[in-house]
Rosetta silent file (secondary structure, phi, psi, omega in degrees, C-alpha in Angstrom):
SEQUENCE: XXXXXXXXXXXXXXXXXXXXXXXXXXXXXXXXXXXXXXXXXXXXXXXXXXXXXXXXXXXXXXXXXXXXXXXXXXXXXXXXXXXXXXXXXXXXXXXXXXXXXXXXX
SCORE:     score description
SCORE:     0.000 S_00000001
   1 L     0.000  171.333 -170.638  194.198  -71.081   95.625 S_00000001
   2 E  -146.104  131.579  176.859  197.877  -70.517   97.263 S_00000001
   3 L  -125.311  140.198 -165.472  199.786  -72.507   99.691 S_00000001
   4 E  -117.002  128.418  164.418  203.118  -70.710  101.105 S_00000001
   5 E  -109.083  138.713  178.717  206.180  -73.230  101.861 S_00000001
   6 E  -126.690   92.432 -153.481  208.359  -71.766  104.260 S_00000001
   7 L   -84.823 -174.524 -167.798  211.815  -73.388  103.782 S_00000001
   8 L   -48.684  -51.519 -163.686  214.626  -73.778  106.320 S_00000001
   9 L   -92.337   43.822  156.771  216.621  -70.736  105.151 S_00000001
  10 L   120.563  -46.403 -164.869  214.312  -68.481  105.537 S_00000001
  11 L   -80.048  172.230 -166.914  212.304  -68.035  102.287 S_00000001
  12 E  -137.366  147.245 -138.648  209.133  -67.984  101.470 S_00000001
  13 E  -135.621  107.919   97.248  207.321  -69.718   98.406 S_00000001
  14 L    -1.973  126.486  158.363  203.555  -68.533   97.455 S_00000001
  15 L  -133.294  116.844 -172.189  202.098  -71.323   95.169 S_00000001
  16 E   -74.492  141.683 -177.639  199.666  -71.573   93.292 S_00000001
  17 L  -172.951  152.367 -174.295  197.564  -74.826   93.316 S_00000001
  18 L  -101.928  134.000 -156.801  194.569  -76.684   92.481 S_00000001
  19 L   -63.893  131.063  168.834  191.998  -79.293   94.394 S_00000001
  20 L   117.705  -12.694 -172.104  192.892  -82.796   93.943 S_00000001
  21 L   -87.649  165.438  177.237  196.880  -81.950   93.497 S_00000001
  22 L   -77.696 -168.891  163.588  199.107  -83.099   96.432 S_00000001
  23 L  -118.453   24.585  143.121  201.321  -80.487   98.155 S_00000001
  24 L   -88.339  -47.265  179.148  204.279  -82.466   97.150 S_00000001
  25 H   -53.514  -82.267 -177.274  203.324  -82.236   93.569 S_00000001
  26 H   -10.625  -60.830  161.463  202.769  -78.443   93.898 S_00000001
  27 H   -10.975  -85.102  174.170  206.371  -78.547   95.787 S_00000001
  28 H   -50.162  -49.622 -150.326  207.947  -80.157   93.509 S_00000001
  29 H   -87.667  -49.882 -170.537  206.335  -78.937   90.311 S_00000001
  30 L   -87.217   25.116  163.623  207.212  -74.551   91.711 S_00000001
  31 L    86.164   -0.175 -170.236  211.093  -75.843   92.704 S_00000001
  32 L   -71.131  140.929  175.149  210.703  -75.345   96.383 S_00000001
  33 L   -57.928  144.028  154.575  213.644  -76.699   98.074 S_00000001
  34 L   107.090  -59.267  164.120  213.897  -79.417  100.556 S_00000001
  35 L   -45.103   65.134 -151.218  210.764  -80.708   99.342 S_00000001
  36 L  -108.456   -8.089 -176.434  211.898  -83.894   96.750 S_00000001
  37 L    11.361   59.939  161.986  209.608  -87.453   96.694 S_00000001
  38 L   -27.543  -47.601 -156.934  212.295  -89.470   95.557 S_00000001
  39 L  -100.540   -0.195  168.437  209.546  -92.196   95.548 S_00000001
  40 L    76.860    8.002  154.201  207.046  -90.032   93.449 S_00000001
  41 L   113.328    1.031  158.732  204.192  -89.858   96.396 S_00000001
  42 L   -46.938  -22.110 -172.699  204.401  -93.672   96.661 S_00000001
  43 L    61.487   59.564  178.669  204.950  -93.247  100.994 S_00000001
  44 L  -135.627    9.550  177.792  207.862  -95.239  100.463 S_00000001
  45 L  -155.004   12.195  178.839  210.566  -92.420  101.579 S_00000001
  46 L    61.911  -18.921 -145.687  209.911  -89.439  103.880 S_00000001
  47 L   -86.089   25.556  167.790  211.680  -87.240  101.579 S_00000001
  48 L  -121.114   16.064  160.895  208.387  -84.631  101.139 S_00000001
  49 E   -32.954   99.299  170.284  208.150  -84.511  105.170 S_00000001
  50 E   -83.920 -170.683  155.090  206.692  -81.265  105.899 S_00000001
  51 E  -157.859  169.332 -152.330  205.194  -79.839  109.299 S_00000001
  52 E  -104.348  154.136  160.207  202.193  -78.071  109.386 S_00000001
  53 L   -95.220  166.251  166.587  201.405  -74.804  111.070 S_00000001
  54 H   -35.647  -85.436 -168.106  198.494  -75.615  114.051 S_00000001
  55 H   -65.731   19.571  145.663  195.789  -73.845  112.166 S_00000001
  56 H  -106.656  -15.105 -174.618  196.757  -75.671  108.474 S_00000001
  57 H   -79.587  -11.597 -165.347  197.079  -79.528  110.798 S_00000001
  58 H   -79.139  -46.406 -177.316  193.388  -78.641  111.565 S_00000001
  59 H   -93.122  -23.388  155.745  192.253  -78.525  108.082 S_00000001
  60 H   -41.442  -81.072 -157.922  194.395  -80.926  107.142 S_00000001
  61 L    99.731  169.629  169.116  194.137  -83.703  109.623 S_00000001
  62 L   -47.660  104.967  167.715  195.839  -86.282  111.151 S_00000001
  63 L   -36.735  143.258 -155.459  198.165  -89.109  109.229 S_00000001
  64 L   -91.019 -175.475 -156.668  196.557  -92.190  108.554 S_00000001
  65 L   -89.174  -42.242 -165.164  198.711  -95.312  110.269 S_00000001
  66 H   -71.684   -7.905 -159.973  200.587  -96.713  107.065 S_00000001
  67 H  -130.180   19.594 -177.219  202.105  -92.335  106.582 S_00000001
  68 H  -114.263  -59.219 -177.260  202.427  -92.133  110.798 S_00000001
  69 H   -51.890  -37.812  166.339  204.802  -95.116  110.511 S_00000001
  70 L   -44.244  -54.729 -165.451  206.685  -93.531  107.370 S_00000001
  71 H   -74.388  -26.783  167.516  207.508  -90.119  109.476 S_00000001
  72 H   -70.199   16.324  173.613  208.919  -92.153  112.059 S_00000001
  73 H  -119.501    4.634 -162.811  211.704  -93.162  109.933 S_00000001
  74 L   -71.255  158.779 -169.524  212.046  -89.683  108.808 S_00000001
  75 L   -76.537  -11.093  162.195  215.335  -87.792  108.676 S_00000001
  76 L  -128.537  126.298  165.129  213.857  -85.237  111.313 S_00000001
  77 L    11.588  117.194  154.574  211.944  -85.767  114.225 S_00000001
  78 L   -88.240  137.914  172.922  208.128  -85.662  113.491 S_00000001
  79 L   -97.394 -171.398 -177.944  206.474  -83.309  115.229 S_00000001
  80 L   -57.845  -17.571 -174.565  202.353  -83.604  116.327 S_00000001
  81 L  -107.126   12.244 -160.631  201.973  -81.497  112.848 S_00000001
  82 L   -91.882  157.841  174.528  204.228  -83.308  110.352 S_00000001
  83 L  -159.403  153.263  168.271  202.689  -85.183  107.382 S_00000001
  84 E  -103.999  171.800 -159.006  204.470  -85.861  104.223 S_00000001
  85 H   -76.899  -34.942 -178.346  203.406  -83.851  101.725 S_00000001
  86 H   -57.881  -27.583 -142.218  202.612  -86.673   99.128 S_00000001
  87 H  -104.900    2.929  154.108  199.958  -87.802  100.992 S_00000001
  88 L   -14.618   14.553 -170.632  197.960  -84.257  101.201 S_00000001
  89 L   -21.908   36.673 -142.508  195.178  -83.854   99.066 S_00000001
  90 L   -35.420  145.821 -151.606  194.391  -80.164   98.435 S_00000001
  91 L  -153.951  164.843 -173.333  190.614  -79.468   98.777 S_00000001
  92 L  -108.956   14.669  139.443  189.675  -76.334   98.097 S_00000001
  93 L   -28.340  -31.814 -141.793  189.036  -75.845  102.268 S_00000001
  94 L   -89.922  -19.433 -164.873  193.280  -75.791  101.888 S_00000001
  95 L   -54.672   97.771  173.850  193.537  -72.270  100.303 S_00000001
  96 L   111.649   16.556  168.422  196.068  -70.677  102.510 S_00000001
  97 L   -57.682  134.073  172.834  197.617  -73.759  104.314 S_00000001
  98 E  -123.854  129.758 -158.577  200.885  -72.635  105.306 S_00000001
  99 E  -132.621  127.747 -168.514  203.591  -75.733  105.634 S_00000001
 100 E   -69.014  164.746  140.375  207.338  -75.345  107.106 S_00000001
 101 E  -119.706  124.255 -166.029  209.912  -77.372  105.296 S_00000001
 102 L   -76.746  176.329 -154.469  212.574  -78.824  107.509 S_00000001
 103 L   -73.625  -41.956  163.237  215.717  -77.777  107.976 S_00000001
 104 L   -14.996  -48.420 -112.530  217.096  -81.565  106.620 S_00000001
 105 L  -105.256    0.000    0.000  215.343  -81.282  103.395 S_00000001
C-alpha cells in the first residue's frame, strides 16, 4: 500500500508501507523531512506531528487523551486533524492516506 507525505516545501513523498508499521516509522525509514521521533514513537516529543487530510482523519480517527495532550505541546498549533505519526497504526483500510507535514518540522 502507499501513503504520500506532503512536506512544507512543497514536495511530495509516495511510500510504500505495510499493516502494522506506524507512519512515523515509514517517515522516517523513506527520509521524508520534517518528520523525526526523536523519542522513537515513545509519545514523549511531538516531533512526528503530522495533520491529516479530512478524508485520511476519517480512517484514521481521533487521538486517544495521553497523544491529544502531547500535540498540545507541539511546536505548531494542532489542528482538528493532527495526530503524531508514531501513534498511527497502518491497517490495510490506510492505503492512500495522505498526511501534510508541517511547516516547523
Amino acid at each position: 500500500m502507499k501513503i504520500a507525505f506532503l512536506a512544507a516545501g512543497g514536495q511530495r513523498f509516495d511510500v510504500e508501507a505495510h499493516p502494522g508499521a506506524t507512519l512515523m516509522e515509514i517517515a522516517t525509514g523513506a527520509g521524508v523531512p520534517g518528520i523525526t521521533g526523536e523519542c522513537g514513537g515513545s509519545m514523549a516529543c511531538g516531533t512526528c506531528h503530522c495533520k491529516l487530510t479530512d478524508e485520511s482523519y476519517v480512517l484514521v480517527g481521533p487521538p486517544g487523551d495521553d497523544e491529544a495532550s502531547m500535540l498540545e505541546f507541539s511546536e505548531t498549533e494542532p489542528t482538528e486533524t493532527s495526530r503524531l505519526s508514531c501513534q498511527v497504526a497502518l491497517t490495510e483500510a490506510h492505503d492512500g492516506l495522505v498526511v501534510h507535514v508541517p511547516p516547523w518540522s
